[in-house]
Every structure is written in structure tokens, then in C-alpha cells.
C-alpha positions as CSV (number, residue, x, y, z in Angstrom):
1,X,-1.2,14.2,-9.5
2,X,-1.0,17.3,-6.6
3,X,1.2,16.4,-4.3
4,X,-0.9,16.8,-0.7
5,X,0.2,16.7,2.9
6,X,1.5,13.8,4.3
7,X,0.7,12.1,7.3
8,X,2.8,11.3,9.9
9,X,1.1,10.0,13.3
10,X,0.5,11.4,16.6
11,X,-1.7,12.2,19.8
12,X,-4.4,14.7,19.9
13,X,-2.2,16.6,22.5
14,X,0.9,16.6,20.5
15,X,3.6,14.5,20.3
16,X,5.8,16.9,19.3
17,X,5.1,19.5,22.0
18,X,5.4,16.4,24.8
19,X,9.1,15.8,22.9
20,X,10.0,19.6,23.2
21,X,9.0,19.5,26.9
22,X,11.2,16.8,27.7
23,X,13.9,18.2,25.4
24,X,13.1,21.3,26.8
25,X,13.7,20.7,30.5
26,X,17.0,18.6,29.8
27,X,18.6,21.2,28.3
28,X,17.8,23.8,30.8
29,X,19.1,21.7,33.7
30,X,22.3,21.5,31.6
31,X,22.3,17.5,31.4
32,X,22.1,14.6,29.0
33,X,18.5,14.1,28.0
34,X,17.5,10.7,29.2
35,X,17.0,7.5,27.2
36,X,12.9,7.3,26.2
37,X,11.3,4.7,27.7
38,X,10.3,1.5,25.5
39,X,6.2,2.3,26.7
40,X,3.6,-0.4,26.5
41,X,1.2,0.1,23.0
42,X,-1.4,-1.5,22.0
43,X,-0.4,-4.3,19.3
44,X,-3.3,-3.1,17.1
45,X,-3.8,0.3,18.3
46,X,-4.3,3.2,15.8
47,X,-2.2,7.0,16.2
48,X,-3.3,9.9,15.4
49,X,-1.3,12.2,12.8
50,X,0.8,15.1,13.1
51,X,0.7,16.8,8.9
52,X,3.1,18.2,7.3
53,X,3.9,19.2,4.2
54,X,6.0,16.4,2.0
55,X,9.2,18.6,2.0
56,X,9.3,19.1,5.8
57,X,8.3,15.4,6.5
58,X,11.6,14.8,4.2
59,X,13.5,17.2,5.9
60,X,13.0,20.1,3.1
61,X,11.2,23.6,3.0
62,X,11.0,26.1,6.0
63,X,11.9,24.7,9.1
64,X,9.5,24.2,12.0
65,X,8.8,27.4,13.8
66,X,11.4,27.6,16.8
67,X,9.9,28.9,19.9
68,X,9.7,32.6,21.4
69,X,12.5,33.9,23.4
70,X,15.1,32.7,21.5
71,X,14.9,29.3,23.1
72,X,14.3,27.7,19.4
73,X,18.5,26.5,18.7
74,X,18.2,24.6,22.5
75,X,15.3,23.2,21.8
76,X,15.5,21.3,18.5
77,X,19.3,20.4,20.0
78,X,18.0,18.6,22.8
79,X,15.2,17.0,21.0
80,X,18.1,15.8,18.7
81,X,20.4,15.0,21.7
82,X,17.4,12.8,23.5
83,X,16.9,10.6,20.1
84,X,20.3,10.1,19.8
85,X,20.5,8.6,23.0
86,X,17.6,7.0,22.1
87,X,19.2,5.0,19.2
88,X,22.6,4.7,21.3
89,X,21.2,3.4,24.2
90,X,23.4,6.1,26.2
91,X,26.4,5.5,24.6
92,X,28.4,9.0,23.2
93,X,29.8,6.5,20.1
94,X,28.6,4.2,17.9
95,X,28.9,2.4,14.8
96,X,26.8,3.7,11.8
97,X,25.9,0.1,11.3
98,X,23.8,0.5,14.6
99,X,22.0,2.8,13.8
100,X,21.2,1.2,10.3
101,X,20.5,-1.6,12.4
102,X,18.3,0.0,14.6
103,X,16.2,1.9,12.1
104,X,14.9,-1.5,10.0
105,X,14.3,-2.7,13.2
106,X,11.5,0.1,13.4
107,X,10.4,-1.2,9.7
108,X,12.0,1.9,7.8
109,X,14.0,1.2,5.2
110,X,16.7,3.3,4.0
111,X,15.2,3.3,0.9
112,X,12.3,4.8,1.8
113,X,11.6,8.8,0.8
114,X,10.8,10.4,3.2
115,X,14.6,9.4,4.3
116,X,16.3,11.1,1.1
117,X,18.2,13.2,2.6
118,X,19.2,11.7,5.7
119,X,20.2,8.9,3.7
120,X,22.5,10.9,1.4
121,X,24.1,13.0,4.0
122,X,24.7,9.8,5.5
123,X,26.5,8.1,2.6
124,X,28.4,11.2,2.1
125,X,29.9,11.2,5.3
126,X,30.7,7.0,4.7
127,X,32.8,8.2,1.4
128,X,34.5,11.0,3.0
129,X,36.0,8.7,6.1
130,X,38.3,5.8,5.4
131,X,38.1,3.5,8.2
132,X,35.0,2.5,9.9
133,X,32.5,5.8,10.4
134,X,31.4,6.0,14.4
135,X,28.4,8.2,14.9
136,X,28.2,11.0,17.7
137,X,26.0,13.8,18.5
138,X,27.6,16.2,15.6
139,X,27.1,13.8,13.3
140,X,23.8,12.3,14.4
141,X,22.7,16.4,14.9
142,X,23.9,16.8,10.8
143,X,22.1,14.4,9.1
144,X,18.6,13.7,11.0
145,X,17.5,17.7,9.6
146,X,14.1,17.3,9.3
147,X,13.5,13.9,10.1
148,X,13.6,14.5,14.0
149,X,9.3,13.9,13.7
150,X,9.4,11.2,11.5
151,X,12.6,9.3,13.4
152,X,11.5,10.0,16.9
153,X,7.7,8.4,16.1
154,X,9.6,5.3,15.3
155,X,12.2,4.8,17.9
156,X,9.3,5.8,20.2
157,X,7.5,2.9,19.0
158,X,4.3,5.2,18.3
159,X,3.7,3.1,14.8
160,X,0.7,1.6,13.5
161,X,3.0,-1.7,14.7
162,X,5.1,-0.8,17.8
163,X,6.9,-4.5,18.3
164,X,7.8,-4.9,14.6
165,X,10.1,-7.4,14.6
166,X,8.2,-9.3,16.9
167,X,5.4,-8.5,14.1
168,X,7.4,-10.0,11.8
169,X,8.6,-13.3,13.3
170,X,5.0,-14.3,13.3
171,X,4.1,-13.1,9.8
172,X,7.4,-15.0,8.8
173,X,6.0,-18.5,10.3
174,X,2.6,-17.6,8.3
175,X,4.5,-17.5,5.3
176,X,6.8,-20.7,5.9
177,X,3.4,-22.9,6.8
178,X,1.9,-21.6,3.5
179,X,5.1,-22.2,1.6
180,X,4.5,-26.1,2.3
181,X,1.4,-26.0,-0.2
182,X,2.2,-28.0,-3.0
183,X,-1.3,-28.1,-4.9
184,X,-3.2,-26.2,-7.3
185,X,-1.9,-25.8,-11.4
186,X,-0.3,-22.5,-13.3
187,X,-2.7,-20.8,-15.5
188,X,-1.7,-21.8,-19.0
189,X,-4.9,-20.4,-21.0
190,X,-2.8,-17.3,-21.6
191,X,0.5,-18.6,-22.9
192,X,2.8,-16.2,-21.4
193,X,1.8,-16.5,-17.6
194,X,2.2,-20.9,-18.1
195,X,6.0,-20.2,-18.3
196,X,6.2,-19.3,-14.3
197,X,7.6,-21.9,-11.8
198,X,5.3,-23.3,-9.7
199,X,7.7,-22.8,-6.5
200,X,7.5,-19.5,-7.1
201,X,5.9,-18.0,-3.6
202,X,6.4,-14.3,-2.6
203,X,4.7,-11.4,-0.2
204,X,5.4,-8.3,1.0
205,X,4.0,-6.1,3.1
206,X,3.7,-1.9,4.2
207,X,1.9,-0.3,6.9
208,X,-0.2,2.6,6.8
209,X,3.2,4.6,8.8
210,X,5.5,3.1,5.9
211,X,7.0,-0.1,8.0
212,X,8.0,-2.9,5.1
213,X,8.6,-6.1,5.1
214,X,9.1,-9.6,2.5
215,X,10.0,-12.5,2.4
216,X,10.4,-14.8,-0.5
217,X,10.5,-14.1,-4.1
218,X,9.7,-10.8,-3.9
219,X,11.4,-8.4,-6.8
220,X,10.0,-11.2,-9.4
221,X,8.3,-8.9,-11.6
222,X,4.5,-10.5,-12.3
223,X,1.2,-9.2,-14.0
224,X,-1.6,-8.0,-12.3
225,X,-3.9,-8.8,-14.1
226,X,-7.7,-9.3,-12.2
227,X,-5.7,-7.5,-9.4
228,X,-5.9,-4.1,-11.4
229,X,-9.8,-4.2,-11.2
230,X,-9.8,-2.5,-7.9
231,X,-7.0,0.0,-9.3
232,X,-9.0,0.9,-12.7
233,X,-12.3,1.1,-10.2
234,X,-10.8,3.8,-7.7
235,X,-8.9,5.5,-10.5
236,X,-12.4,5.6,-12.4
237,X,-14.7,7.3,-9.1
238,X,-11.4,9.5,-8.2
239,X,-11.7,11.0,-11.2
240,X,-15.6,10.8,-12.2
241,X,-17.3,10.6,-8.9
242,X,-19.7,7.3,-7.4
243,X,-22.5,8.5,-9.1
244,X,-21.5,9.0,-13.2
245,X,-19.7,5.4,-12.5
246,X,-22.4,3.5,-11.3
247,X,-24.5,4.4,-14.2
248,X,-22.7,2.1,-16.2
249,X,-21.8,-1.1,-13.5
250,X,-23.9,-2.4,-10.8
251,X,-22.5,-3.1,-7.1
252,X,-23.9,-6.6,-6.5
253,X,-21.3,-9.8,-6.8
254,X,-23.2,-11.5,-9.7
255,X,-22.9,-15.1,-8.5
256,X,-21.4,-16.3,-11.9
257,X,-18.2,-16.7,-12.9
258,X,-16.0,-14.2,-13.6
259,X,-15.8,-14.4,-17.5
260,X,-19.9,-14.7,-18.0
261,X,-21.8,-12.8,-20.5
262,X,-24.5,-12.2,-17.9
263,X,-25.6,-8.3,-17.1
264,X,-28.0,-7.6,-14.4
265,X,-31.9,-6.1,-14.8
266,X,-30.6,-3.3,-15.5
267,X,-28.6,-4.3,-18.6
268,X,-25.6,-3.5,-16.7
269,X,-22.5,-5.6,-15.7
270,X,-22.8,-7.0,-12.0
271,X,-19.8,-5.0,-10.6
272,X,-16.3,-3.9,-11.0
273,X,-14.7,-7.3,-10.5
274,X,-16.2,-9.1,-13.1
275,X,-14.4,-8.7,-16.7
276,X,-17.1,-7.5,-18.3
277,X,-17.7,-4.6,-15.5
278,X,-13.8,-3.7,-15.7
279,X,-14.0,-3.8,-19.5
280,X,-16.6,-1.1,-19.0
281,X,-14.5,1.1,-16.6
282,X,-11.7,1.0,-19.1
283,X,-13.9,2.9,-21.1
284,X,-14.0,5.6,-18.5
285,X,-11.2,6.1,-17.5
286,X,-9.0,9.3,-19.1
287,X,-5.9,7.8,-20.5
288,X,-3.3,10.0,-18.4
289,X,-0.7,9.2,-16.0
290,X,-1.6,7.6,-12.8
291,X,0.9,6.4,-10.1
292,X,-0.2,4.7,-7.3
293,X,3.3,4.1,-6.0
294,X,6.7,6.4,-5.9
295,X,8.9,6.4,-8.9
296,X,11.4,3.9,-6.5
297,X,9.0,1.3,-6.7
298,X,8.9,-0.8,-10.1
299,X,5.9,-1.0,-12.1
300,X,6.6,-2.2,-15.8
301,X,4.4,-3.4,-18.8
302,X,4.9,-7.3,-20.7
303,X,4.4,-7.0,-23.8
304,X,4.4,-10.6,-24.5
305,X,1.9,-11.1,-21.7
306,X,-0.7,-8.0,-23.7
307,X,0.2,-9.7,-26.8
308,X,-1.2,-13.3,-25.2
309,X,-4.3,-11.8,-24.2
310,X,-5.3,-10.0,-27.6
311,X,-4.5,-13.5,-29.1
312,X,-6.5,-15.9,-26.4
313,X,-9.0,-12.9,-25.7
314,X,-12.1,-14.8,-27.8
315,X,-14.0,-14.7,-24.2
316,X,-13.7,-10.9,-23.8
317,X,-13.8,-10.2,-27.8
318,X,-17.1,-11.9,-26.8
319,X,-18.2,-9.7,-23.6
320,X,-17.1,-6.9,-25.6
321,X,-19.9,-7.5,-28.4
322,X,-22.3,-8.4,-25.8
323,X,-21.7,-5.1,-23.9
324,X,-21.7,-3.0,-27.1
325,X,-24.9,-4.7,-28.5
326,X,-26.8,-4.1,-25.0
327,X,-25.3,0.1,-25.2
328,X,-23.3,-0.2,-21.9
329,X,-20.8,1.8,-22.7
330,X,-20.6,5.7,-22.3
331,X,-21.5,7.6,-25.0
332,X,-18.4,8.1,-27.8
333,X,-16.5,5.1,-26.0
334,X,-15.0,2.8,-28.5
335,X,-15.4,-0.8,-27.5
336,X,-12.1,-2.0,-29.1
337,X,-10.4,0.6,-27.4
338,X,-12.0,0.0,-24.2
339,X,-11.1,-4.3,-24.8
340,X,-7.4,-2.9,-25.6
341,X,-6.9,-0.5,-22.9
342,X,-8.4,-3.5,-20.8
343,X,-5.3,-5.9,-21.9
344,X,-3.2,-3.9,-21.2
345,X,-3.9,-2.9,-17.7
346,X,-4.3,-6.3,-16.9
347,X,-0.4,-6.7,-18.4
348,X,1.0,-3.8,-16.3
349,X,3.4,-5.8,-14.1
350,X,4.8,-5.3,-10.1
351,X,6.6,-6.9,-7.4
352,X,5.4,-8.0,-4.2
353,X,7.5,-5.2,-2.9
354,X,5.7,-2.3,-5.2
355,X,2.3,-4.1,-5.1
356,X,2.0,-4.0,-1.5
357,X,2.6,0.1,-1.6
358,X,-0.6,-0.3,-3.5
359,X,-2.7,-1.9,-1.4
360,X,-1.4,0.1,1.6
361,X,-2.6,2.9,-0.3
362,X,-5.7,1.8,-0.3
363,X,-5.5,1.0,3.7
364,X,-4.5,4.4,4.1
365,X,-7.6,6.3,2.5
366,X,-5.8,7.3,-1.1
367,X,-2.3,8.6,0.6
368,X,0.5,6.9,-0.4
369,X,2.1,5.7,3.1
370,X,5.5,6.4,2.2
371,X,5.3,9.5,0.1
372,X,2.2,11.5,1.9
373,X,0.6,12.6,-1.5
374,X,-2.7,11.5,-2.1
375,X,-3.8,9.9,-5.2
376,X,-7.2,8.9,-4.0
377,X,-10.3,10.0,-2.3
378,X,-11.6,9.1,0.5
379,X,-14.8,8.3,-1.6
380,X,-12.8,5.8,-4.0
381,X,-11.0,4.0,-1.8
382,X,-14.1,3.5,0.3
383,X,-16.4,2.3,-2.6
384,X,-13.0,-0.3,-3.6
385,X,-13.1,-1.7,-0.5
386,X,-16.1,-2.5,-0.8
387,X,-16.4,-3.9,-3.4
388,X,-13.0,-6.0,-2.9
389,X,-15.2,-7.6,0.5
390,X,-18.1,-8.5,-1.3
391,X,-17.0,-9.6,-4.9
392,X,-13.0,-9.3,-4.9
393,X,-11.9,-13.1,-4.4
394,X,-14.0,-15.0,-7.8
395,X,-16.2,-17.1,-7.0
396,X,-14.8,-17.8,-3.3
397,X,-15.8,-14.2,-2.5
398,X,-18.0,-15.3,0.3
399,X,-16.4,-17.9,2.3
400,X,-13.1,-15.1,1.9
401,X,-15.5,-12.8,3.4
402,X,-16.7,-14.9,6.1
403,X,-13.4,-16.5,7.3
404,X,-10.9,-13.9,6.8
405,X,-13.1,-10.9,6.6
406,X,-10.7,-8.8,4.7
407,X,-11.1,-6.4,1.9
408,X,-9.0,-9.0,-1.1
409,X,-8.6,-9.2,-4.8
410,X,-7.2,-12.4,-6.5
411,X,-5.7,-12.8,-9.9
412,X,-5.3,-15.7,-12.7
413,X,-1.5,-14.5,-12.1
414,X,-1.2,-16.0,-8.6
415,X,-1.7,-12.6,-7.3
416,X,-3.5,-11.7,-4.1
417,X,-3.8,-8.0,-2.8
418,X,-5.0,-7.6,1.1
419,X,-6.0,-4.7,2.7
420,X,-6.4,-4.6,6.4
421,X,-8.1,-1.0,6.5
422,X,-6.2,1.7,8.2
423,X,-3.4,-1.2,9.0
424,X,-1.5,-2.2,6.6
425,X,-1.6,-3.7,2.8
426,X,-0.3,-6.8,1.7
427,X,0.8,-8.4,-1.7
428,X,0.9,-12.3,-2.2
429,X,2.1,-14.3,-5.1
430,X,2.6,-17.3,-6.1
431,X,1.4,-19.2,-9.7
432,X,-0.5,-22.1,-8.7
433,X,-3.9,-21.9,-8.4
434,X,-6.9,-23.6,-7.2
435,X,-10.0,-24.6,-9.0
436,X,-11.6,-20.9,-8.9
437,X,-8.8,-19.2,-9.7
438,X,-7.6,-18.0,-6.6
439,X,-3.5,-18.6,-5.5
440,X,-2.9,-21.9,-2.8
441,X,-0.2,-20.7,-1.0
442,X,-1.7,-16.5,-1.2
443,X,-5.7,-18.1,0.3
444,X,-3.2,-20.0,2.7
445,X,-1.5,-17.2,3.8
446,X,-4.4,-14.9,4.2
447,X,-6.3,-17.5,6.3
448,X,-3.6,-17.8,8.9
449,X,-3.8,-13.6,9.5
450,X,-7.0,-14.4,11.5
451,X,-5.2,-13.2,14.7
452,X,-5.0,-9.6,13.3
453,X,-9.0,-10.2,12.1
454,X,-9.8,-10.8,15.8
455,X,-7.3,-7.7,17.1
456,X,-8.8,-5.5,14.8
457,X,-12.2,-6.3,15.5
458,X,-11.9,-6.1,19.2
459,X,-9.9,-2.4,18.8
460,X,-12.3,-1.2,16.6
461,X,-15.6,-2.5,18.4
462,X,-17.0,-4.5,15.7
463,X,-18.8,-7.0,17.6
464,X,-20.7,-8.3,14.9
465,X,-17.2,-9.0,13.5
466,X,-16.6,-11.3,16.8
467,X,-20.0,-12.9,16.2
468,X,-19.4,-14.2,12.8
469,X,-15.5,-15.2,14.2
470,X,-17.0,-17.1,17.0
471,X,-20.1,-19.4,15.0
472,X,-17.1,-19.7,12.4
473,X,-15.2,-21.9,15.0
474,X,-12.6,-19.1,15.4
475,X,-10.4,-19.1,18.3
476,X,-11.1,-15.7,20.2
477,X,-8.6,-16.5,22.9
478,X,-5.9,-16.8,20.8
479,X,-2.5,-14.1,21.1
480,X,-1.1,-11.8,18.8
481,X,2.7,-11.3,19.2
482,X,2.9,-8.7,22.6
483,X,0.4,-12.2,24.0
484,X,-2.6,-9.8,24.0
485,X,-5.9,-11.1,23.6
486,X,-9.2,-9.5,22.3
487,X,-10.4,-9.0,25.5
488,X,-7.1,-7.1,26.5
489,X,-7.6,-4.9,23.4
490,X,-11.3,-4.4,24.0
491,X,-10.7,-3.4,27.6
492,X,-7.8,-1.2,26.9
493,X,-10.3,0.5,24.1
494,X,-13.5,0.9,27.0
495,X,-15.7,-1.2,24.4
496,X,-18.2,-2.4,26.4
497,X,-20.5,-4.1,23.7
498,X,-17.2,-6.3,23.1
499,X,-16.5,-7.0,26.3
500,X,-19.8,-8.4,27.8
501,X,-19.7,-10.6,24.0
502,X,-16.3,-12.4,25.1
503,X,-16.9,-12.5,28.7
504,X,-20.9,-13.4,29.0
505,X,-21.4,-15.1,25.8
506,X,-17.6,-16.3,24.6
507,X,-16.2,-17.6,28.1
508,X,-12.6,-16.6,27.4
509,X,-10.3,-16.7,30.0
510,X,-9.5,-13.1,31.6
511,X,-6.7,-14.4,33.7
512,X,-4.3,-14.5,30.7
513,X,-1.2,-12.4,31.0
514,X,0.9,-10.4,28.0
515,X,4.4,-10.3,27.8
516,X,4.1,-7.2,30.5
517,X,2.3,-9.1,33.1
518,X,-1.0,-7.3,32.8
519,X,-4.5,-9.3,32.3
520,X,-7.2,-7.3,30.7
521,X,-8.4,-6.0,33.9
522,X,-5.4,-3.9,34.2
523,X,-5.9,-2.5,31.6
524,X,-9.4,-1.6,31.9
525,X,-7.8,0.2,35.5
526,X,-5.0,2.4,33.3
527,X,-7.4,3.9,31.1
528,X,-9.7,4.3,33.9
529,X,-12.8,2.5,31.3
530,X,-15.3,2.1,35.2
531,X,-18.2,0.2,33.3
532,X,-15.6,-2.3,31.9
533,X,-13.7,-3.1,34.8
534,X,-17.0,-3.9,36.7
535,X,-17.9,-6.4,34.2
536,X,-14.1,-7.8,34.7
537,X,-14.1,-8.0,38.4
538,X,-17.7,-9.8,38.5
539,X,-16.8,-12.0,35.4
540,X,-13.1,-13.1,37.2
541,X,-15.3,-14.2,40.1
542,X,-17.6,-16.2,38.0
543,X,-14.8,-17.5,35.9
544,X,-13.1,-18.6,38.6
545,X,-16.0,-20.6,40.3
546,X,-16.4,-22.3,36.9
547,X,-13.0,-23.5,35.6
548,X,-12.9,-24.7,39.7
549,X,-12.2,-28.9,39.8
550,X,-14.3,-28.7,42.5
551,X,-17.4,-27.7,40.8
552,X,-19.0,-30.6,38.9
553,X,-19.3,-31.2,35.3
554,X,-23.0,-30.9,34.7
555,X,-22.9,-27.5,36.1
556,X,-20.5,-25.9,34.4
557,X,-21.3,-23.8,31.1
558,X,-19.7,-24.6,27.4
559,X,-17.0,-22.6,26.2
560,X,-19.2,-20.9,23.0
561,X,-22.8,-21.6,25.1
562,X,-25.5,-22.1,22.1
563,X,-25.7,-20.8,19.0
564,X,-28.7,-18.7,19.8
565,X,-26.2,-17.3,22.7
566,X,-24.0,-15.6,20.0
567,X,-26.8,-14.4,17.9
């Protein structure tokens, strides 16, 4: 694969010209840069990206161009200076843990990349010091190199997830409610994946800026299995283009199960989701090397599981002949090539922790989050997305689609692989399953993520997205972890269209407060968004006269109003 630019986020205006400003006039009033302030985000805002190439995101290659007049060593040394403070809080000394500390608490990991060097320089200086290593501006100066962009981003809270370990104390109750599951039954028609424990329950997750997180049994290597549909799919249009692919599969979920000998009018298999579509896009794929995560992240082959499904395959053996007898295939493709190649895809195994690089890939449009190199197009990644909304979850695509709105794919593995577009991606697992062949405690677990549904929709504008939340019996006022509502996210964002929805039609209440103090209306003010702060002021008045004790029952309006309200 070519190894592309890498994005790292930012404002159109330039973050990194605001931090050489500020660097800037510290250093030529001859004090301490100040501590940046902690400023208010959106919880589900989106950045814009400064790009780089990989080596000078990982602190390689030529260094950034200082500026004219020889000002170039003062500059980068006070834009060190002000993150150190940053990380110290003001202090001149601290313990290397701290800053360790403080850098997961971003949701880097040491492990990650685009860190390499820092890390190493780092360790070395650990070896080279007997007692307990204390870090100070030499050393902090040493070590960050190149990853003064990447570093100050995250301690500036400019990520795709600003609070993340506020983030995470709510995704880590999601996963303890959905631990309690008990139902459902391993998958014993292949032999190999019946030998699993049922208490088995893992999930990890990475954000399109690189932030991880798990929880659970998460370095259990697993196979994909109907989760490498989506992979094969993208791989397949990345390489041959929308067109040359979909002469061979359809697009439409086939309302069948997943394992039917059943093409469409066209003689060609539903979509990519089904076996006998993905049997059919393992004949087009070139067998070469594709890697969809970094060489840290494992990805390994069972044997015994490829072995289980040549020996149990009768079903496919018999999709195979089917799709051979009706001349689906591409011309010159072998169908027991294509069947084989198709085992053992579906054997290639991951951990929670690898898979959800994967699907934050996918989030991402086709560049690896924590890497920068794209492995994708923008085309493939769209068309899987798709696809994963409409037919991605068996034969529970729909309801999936309508409750949790999310772009999924399910395996017989106890796999589940979520993408939250331009988010984050997310791997589930856990063995038992439910009576379609979807994982309990992964469908659990991806139905309690509707407060991110609602964020998103509201940042985004995607009223129609509200609409189907609200006849679904969602709850739009409900918080995300910053206790932010839609409405403050809509008004923050100027969208009108979403505002009059959950004012004028939704009755939500626009008197709540988030953890700063602010009710949607000041936000509406800070980004000076006029149309939407009229509609707040007259809607507070109106709100205020309904939810009054004095005014009686009969005239006050439902929460929802009618369903021909929200429509």
C-alpha cells in the first residue's frame, strides 16, 4: 500500500499559527508561557485537520519551516515551553509517571505510532537514570521532537472527544449493563468456534484522532468471520472501482437469510452481506497483501477454524454450484478457489483491540486513524457503509437500522463491528448469540449508544434522523457526558431545521444546563447563530407558560404532540 498523508486535526485558521502566536508573544516578553485554558468543545463536535506527512506527524523528516528573521529556535521553544506547562500544570518538576498519566487521559496510548519516537527517547532516558526520572523543560524540550502538533491537539482537548475520560465512564456503564446478559447459545455448527466460553464479553474502541479505549476481554484472539464481508467489499471497489463490482452483486438486502440460494432478477446475489454475494467478491479480489491495521495490531489466521469450515461448508459447497451454474462469477474465476479464499477470510482472526482500528478506518474515510496512510477510498468506504446500514446486521438489519441507526456488521463469531461515521469505530464480542445470529451482549451494547445517535444527528443536522428517534420512543432530552442536549448541539451548530423540530414539534426543555452553566440559548448567543436564538427566546416564553402549575391540564400540549406532528 502507498503510504499517504496523515491527518491530524485543526481549525480552518490554523491551530498551529494561533499556538505560535501565543508561543510567540511569551517568549518575546521574556516570561513563562501561560497554562492553556481547559476551553469548552462541543461533546460531538467535528475538527478540521492540519496534514502532514507520516514522518513529520511521528516526529521524522524535515522539520517544519521556522519563521523569517531568525525568530524559528524561540518560537518552536516556547511552543514547547507552553505545553509543558500545559502537562505540569505550572509546575518546573514532575514525575514522568504524570505525564504518562496525563497523556492516556487524552486517549493516546504510548503504544500508539505516531508516538515512536517520543516513546523511545523517553524509555531511554528511564534506563539511563537510576532513581525515579523527574521531567523538566530540557527533558520535556528532548523528547516531544516532532510531536509538538500531535501532543498540543490533545492536551488542548481539540479531539474528536475532548472530555475522554468523562467519555469513557459512560461507555464503561454501557458495557457493565450489557455484561449482565446471560441469554442467547454459542454457535456450534462449525466445530471450532463451539469451544468459546460463553462469559466471554469484550469491546474496544478508537476514534477517528486515534483515542482508544477497552474494556473486557479484549486481546482474546476471535474470527471474523461475516464481519470480513464489509472488509473483502471495500478491498474489492478500492481496487476495481463501484461499477466493475456491481456487475457481479446487487445492492438490495435480499430479505432471506443469510445462507439462501436465492439471486435476484438479475441472476445476481442480493448484496455483499449475504454468503453467496461475498463468495462472489472473493473471486475478485487480487490475492496480495492488504493491511487494514499497523503491523502493532494482531491479526492472525486459525487454521483449525478454516479447516472446520471446508469440513461443515455443504451450505456454501452448495451456493458455490448454484452461483457457478447461474455464470456469476467473472470470467477465468475458479469457483473452488473463490469458496477457499472465502474460508479463509472468514478464519482470519483479531482482537477487540485490532478490530476496532478497523472499523475506525472505515469512520475515517480509508485512513488509518493511527498511522495516517490510507488504504481506502473515499468511494469504498462510502459504498461499505452503506451497505453495512441497510443489510449488515442478518436478518435484524432493519430494526438495527431503525433503533440504532448505525452503519454495523454481525458475525456467527459473536462479533459486532460499529462505525459511527467520522466518530469513531467500535469492535464488540462476545459468543452467544441470539436467534438470527447476531451477539446478546454486542446488540445490547450497541442499543444503549443511542445518546451519541441523538448528538450526532443534532451536530450534523439530520433532522430526519431526529424524526425516526422521536416516533421510535427515543428520548431526545436525554445528556451525553459534558450534560449537553441535542438542542444545545443544534444551537451551538446554527441548524435551524433541528431546532424548530425539538422546540415546535419535540417540546424538550431548553432550560437545561451543562456542566458549564450554559442552556442552549447561550450558545446560540456565542456563535452569534440570530435566526436560532429568536426561535429560543420565543420558545423559552412559551415553554415557560406551559410547564406553569398554574395553567390547567387540558390546555397544555403533549410532550411528542401527534404523530402527524413529527411527520
Amino acid at each position: 500500500m502507498n503510504s499517504l498523508k496523515t491527518l491530524v486535526r485543526t481549525t480552518s485558521v490554523g491551530v498551529f499559527e494561533l499556538f505560535a502566536k501565543d508561543a510567540l508573544k511569551s517568549t518575546v516578553r521574556g516570561r513563562r508561557p501561560g497554562v492553556w485554558s481547559q476551553k469548552r468543545r462541543f461533546s460531538h463536535g467535528s475538527s478540521a485537520g492540519i496534514h502532514l506527512s507520516t514522518d513529520r506527524a511521528a516526529g521524522g523528516g524535515e522539520p517544519l519551516p521556522a519563521p523569517c528573521g531568525g525568530r524559528g529556535e524561540g518560537l518552536f521553544s516556547g511552543l514547547e515551553d507552553l505545553l509543558f506547562y500545559t502537562i505540569t500544570e505550572g509546575e518546573e518538576r514532575v514525575p514522568i509517571s504524570h505525564f504518562i498519566a496525563a497523556l492516556k487521559s487524552t486517549g493516546l496510548l504510548t503504544s500508539d505510532p505516531r508516538l515512536r519516537d517520543c516513546m523511545e527517547k523517553l524509555r531511554q532516558a528511564v534506563r539511563e537514570c537510576t532513581g525515579e526520572v523527574m521531567m523538566d523543560r530540557e527533558l520535556f524540550r528532548k523528547f516531544v521532537g516532532g510531536n509538538i502538533v500531535l501532543l498540543s491537539l490533545a492536551f488542548r482537548k481539540k479531539f474528536i472527544i475532548p472530555e475522554f475520560e468523562e467519555f469513557v465512564a459512560i461507555i464503561n456503564q454501557i458495557y457493565n449493563r450489557a455484561k449482565e446478559e446471560d441469554d442467547g447459545q454459542v454457535a456450534d455448527y462449525i466445530p471450532h468456534l463451539a469451544k468459546f466460553s460463553p462469559s466471554l464479553w469484550g469491546m474496544s474502541l478508537c476514534t477517528v484522532d486515534g483515542q482508544r479505549h477497552s474494556a473486557g476481554d479484549t486481546k482474546v484472539p476471535f474470527c471474523l468471520q461475516s464481519c470480513v464481508k464489509p472488509l473483502e467489499y471495500a478491498i474489492a471497489v478500492h481496487e476495481q472501482g463501484t461499477e466493475h463490482v456491481h456487475r457481479f452483486v446487487g445492492k438490495e438486502p435480499s430479505g432471506l437469510k443469510f445462507n439462501m440460494l436465492s439471486l435476484d432478477e438479475d441472476d445476481k446475489p442480493h448484496n455483499p452481506m449475504v454468503n453467496a454475494g461475498a463468495i462472489v467478491i472473493s473471486s475478485l479480489i487480487k490475492v496480495n497483501r492488504h493491511s487494514l491495521t499497523p503491523s502493532m495490531e494482531y491479526v492472525g489466521f486459525s487454521n483449525a477454524t478454516f479447516q472446520s469450515e471446508k469440513e461443515t461448508g455443504d451450505r456454501n459447497f452448495a451456493i458455490g454450484y448454484y452461483l457457478k451454474e447461474k455464470k456469476c462469477f467473472p470470467c477465468g474465476a475458479d469457483m473452488i478457489d473463490a469458496l477457499d479464499f472465502y474460508f479463509q477470510l472468514c478464519s482470519i482472526e483479531v482482537t477487540c483491540e485490532s478490530g476496532s482500528v478497523m472499523a475506525a478506518t472505515l469512520a475515517n474515510g480509508g485512513i488509518c486513524p493511527i498511522t495516517g496512510e490510507r488504504v481506502l477510498t473515499a468511494e469504498a468506504v462510502r459504498n461499505t457503509l452503506s451497505l453495512m446500514h441497510s443489510c449488515g446486521m442478518y436478518d435484524y438489519s432493519g430494526q438495527f437500522a431503525f433503533h440504532v441507526g448505525l452503519p454495523a456488521k454481525s458475525g456467527v463469531s459473536g462479533a459486532v463491528l460499529l462505525v459511527v461515521p467520522n466518530v469513531m469505530g467500535v469492535m464488540c464480542w462476545s459468543p452467544p448469540l441470539d436467534k438470527v445470529g447476531n451477539s446478546v451482549r454486542g446488540i445490547r451494547f450497541c442499543q444503549n449508544k443511542s445518546v451519541v445517535n441523538v448528538m450526532f444527528a443534532a451536530h450534523s443536522g439530520d433532522v430526519s434522523a431526529l424524526r425516526r428517534f422521536a416516533l421510535s420512543s427515543m428520548d431526545l432530552e436525554q445528556k451525553d457526558y459534558d450534560c449537553r442536549t441535542a438542542l444545545h448541539v443544534a444551537a451551538a451548530e446554527g441548524h435551524v431545521d433541528v431546532v424548530q423540530f425539538l422546540t415546535q414539534t419535540c417540546k424538550v426543555n431548553p432550560f437545561v444546563k451543562d456542566r458549564w452553566g450554559n442552556i442552549p440559548l447561550d450558545d446560540a448567543i456565542q456563535f452569534a447563530h440570530t435566526k436560532v436564538v429568536k426561535i429560543l427566546q420565543e420558545y423559552q416564553q412559551t415553554y415557560s407558560v406551559q410547564s406553569s402549575p398554574d395553567v390547567p391540564d387540558h390546555i397544555k400540549q403533549s410532550k411528542l404532540g401527534s404523530v402527524e406532528g413529527i411527520m
